[in-house]
N, C-alpha and C positions, 0 to 999 in steps of 0.2 A: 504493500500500500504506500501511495503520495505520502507522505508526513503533510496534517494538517499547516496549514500559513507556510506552503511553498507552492500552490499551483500559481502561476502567473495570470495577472488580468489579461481580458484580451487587448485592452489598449496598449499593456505592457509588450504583449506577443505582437503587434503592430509596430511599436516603436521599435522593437528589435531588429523586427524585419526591414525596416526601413533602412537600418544603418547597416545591416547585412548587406542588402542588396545595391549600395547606394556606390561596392568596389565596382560593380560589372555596370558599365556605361549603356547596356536595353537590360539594366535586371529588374524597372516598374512595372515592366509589361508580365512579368511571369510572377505565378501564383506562388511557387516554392520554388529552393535554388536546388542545381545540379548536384549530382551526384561527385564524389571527387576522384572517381573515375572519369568522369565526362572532362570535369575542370584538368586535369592531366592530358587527357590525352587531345582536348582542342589547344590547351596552353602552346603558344609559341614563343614565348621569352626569353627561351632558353638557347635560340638562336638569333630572334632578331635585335635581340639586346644590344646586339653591334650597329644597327641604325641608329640606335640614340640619340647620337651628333646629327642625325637629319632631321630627326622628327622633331628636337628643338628647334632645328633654326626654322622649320618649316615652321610651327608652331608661333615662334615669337615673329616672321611676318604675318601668319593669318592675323594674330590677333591687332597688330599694329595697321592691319586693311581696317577691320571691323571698328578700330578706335577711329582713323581718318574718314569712316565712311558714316559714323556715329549712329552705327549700328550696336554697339554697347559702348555706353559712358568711356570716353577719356580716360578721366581716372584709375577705371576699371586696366583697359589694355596697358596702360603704364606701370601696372602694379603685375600684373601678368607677366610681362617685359620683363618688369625687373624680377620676379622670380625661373622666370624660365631660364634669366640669364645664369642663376645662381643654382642652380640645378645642372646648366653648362657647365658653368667652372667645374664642378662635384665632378662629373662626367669625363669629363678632358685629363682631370686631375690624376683618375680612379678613386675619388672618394665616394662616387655614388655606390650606395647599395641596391644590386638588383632585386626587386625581390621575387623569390624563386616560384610564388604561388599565382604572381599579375599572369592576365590573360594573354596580354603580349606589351609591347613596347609602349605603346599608347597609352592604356590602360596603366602602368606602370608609371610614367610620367606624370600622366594627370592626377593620381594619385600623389605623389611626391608635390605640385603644386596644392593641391590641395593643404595637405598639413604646413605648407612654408605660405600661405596668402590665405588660405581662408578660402570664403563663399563667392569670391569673385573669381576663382579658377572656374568655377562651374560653364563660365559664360565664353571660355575658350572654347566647346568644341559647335560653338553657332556656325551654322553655314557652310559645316563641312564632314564628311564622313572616316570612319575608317578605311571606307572603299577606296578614295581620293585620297588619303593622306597615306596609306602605305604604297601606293602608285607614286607617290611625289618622295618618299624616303628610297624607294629602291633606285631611281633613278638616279637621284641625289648621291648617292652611293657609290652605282656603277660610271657615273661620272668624274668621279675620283680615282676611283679603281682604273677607269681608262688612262689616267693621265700617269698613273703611278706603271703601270703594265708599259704605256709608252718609253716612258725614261729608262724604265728596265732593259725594254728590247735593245734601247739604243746603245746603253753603255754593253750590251750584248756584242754588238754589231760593234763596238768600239774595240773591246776585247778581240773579238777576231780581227778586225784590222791590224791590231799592233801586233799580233802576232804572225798575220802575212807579209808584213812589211818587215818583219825582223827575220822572215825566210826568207825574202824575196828571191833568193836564187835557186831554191832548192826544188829538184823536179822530179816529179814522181811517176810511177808507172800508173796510168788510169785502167780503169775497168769496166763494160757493162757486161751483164747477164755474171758478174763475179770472174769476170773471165780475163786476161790480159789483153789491154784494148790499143793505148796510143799514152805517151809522152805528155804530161801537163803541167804545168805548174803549180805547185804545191796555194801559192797565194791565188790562184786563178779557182781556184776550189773554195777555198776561203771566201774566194769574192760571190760563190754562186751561193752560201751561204748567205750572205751579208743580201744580198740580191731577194731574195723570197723572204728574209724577214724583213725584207721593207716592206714588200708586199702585204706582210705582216700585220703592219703599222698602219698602213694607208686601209685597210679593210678595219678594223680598228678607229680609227679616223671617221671614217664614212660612216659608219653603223652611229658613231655618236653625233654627228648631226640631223641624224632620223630621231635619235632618242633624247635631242635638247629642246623639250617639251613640255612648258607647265602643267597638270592632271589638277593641281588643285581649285575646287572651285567646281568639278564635277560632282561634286557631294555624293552620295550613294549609287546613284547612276543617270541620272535626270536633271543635274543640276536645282536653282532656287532660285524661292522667289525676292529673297532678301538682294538688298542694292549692295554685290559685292563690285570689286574692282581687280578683277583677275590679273590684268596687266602691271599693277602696282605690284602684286606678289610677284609676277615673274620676274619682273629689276630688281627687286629687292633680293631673289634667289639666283639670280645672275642665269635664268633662263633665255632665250635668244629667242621663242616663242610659245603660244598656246596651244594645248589638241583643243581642236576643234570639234569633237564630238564627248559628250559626256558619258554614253556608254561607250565607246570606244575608248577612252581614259580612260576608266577603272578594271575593264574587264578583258582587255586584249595585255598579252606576257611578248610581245614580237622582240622588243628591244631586250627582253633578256635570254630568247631565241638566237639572237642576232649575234649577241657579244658571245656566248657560250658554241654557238658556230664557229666565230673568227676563231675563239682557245681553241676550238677541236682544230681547226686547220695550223694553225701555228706550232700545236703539241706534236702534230704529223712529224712536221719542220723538224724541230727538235726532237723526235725519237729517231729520224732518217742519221740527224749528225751523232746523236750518241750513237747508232747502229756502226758508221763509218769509224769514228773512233775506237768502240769496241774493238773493230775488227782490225784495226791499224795496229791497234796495243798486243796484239797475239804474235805468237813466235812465226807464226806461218806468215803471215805480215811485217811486223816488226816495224813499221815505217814512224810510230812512236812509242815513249814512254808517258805515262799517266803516273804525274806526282802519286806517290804515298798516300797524302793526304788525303784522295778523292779514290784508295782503294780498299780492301779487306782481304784476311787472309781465309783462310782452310781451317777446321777444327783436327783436321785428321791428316791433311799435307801442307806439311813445310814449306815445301817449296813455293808455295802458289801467292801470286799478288792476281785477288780478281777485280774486276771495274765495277763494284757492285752498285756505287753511285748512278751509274752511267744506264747500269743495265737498271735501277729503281726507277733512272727519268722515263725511261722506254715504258717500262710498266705505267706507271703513274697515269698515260697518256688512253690509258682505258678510264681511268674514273673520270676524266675531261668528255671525252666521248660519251661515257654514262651519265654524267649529267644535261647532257644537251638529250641524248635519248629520254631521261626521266621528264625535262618538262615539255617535250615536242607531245609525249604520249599523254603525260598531264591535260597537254590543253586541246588535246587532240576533239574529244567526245564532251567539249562544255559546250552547255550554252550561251545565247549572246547576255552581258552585264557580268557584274560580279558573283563568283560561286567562290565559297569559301575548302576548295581545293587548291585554289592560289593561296592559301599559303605553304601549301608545300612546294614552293618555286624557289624559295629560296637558299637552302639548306645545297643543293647541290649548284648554287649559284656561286656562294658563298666559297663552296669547298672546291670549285675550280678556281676559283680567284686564287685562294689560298696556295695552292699547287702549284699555278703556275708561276706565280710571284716565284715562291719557293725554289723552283727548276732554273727560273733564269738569275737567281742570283749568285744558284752555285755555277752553272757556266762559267759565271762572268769571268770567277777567280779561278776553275777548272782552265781556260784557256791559257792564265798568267802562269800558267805551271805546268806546259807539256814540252816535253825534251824529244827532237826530231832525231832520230838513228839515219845517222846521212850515210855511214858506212855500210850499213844493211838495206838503205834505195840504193845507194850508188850501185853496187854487186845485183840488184836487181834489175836496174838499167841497160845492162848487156845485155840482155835476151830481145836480140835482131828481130822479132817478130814484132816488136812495136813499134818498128819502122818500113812494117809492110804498106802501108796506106802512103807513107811514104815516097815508095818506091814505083807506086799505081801513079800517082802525081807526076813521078818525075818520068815516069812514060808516056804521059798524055801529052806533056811537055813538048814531047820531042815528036809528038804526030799519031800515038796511036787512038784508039777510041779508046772509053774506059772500060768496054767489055774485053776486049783484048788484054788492056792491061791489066786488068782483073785476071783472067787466065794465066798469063804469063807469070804474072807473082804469086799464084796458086800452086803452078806447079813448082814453082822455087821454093816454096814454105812444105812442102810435099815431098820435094828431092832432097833436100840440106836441110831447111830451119825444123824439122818435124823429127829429122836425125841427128841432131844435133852438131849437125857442121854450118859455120858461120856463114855469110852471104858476102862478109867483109873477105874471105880467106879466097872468095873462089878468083879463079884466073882470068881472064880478056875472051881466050875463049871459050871457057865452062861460062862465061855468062854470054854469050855470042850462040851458043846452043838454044839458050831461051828465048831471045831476043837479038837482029842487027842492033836496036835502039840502046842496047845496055853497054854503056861502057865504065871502064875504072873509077870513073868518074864518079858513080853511081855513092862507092865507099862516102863521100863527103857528107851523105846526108844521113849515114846509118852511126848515129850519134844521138843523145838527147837534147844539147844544145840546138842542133842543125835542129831536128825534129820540133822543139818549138817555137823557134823562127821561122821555122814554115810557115805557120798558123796567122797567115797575116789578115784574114778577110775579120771585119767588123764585129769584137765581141768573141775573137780569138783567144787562144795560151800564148800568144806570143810576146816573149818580154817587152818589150816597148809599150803594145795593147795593156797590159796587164801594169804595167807601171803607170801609164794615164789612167786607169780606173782606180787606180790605188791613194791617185791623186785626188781623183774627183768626190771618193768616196771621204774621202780624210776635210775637205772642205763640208762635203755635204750634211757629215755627222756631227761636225763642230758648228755649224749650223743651226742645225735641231737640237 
């Protein structure tokens, strides 16, 4: 049994509920509060906590609209102001406490204004929704994050430059299909690098002038009837302009579609150059060494320095791709406005950011520390076969087709380079068997040097080509 003089009155059970429900910003509309299972598992806090720096400053411009528009008392947005500012500082500082039970970021703020101003926090959230206001922090967000992923990439593409230019002579055997191909320039490589993450950049670039978009001021999806002044928030947010649609602000994720595309393409980029280095750093290769510092050893052999760095960015490049998968399929089957399955857009938004911030700052200092085995390309650089293409040239040279001379170096590479006798050794007239057109001559260009001074047509390995890109690229990144 109740012990008599403990039931509560009912106005008492009224007052309670009122300050119960008074954390969850629609909790007047409902008759009793959730369950704390529900409360857990719609709670978002626990990641978007890292918006915080937007949803204030979003925040102290709505309300300083709504004080110019005197749409609530002066006074009032002044006081607001200066608590939200003060809430900032806590925030920036790490003195704020999250608290671990708010429904999410917003909720958690307003909260915290509330106990630092009183009954005139209340009058902050006039004129605009959750819908609109975490549409205007992610942005907010990944607007940052572009600029900070930019400067990354670049000191990227710095990093490999200074280290093309501190090879610049060193030439290496190229490859495709893995196979022994032609003669290149170690920095000419470098630069095809440096090349596609510009591409990078500028993809990067583009997706954020589709996404420098005010949202706020769409309120929940329809906009209002209140006299806001949307244009004022977006100077004050340093927006460049307005979405023109209210349901299309709050309920379309394209711009975090878009940037999570660019990381998938870029991560390619970089698991291609870990792959290449990987393979460089092996004995079968040997064309470099990978500092210490960026490797790990064997529990079981001694012997072994593996690239475990290199071979984690490679991996890594699946959770980038899985996250653009995760919200392509998220927003695949919604429909038009806001559905509260956006908010699970963020969490692997977030964790590609994270990643690849991550990836490219180990690069940066990964390339300040690789040591090129010139002894072991040089020795690899004899094998006359990568001066078959060469030899095609220097027969067309002198009048044949290029099928012909395709044939005729086929069977050269067939008779000798397949058996391992030189193309440099043979005689006047073992090469007069293959060819009238061959003569001693021929020796001059079965060299590396010779081989990429060949290379002279536009966007070549040829030193000269490759010393003016090396030029232009060194202007172009000091630049940016």
């Amino acid at each position: 049994m109740i012990p008599k003089g403990t039931v509560p009155k009912a106005s008492e059970i009224r007052v309670e509920w009122e300050i119960t429900m008074t954390k969850k910003l629609w909790g007047s509309r409902f008759p009793k509060e959730t369950t704390a299972l529900t409360d857990k598992f719609t709670s978002s806090i626990s990641f978007d906590k890292r918006l915080a720096k937007y949803d204030i400053l979003g925040s102290i411009a709505h309300a300083k609209m709504l004080g110019k528009q005197r749409i609530i008392p002066l006074k009032d947005a002044a006081l607001i102001v200066k608590g939200l500012n003060s809430i900032f500082k806590d925030v920036m500082n790490g003195r704020f406490k999250f608290d671990p039970n708010a429904e999410d970021i917003h909720s958690n703020i307003q909260d915290a204004l509330i106990k630092r101003i009183g009954p005139a926090a209340y009058k902050l959230h006039t004129a605009r929704s959750r819908n609109d206001q975490i549409a205007l922090d992610v942005r907010m967000y990944i607007k940052d994050e572009m600029q900070e992923l930019l400067d990354l990439i670049n000191l990227f593409q710095k990093s490999i430059l200074k280290f093309a230019k501190n090879n610049a002579k060193v030439i290496i055997p190229g490859y495709t299909h893995l196979q022994v191909a032609q003669c290149v320039l170690l920095a000419h490589q470098m630069l095809a690098y440096i090349e596609s993450l510009e591409r990078d950049k500028q993809r990067i670039i583009d997706a954020g002038k589709r996404l420098d978009s005010m949202p706020l001021g769409s309120c929940a999806f329809s906009g209002t009837g209140l006299p806001i002044d949307r244009a004022y928030v977006k100077t004050q947010l340093g927006f460049k302009k307005l979405t023109e649609n209210s349901i299309d602000s709050v309920s379309d994720r394209d711009f975090i579609m878009e940037i999570l595309a660019d990381l998938s393409i870029l991560s390619v980029h970089l698991s291609r150059i870990s792959e290449d280095l990987i393979l460089w750093s092996t004995r079968e290769f040997n064309f470099i060494d990978i500092d210490f510092s960026f490797c790990t050893g064997s529990s079981i052999m001694p012997h072994k320095k593996n690239p475990d760095v290199l071979e984690l960015i490679r991996g890594s490049v699946g959770k980038i791709h899985g996250a653009l998968s995760s919200v392509l399929i998220l927003m695949k089957g919604l429909p038009s406005s806001y559905n509260r399955d956006l908010q699970l857009d963020k969490p692997p938004l977030f964790d590609a950011v994270d990643t690849m911030e991550n990836i490219l700052e180990i690069f940066i200092e990964l390339f300040q520390n690789i040591v090129i085995e010139k002894e072991a390309i040089a020795a690899k650089l004899k094998d006359e076969s990568l001066f078959s293409v060469d030899i095609v040239e220097y027969l067309i040279k002198k009048g044949s087709s290029y099928r012909e001379a395709h044939d005729i170096v086929g069977r050269i590479v067939k008779d000798c380079l397949d058996k391992g006798r030189k193309l440099s050794g043979l005689t006047s007239a073992e090469l007069q068997k293959y060819s009238k057109k061959l003569g001693l001559d021929v020796r001059n260009i079965l060299n590396a040097w010779a081989s990429v001074n060949l290379k002279t047509s536009y966007g070549g390995t040829s030193p000269k080509l490759v010393a003016r890109q090396l030029k232009i690229w060194t202007a172009r990144l000091d630049r940016d």
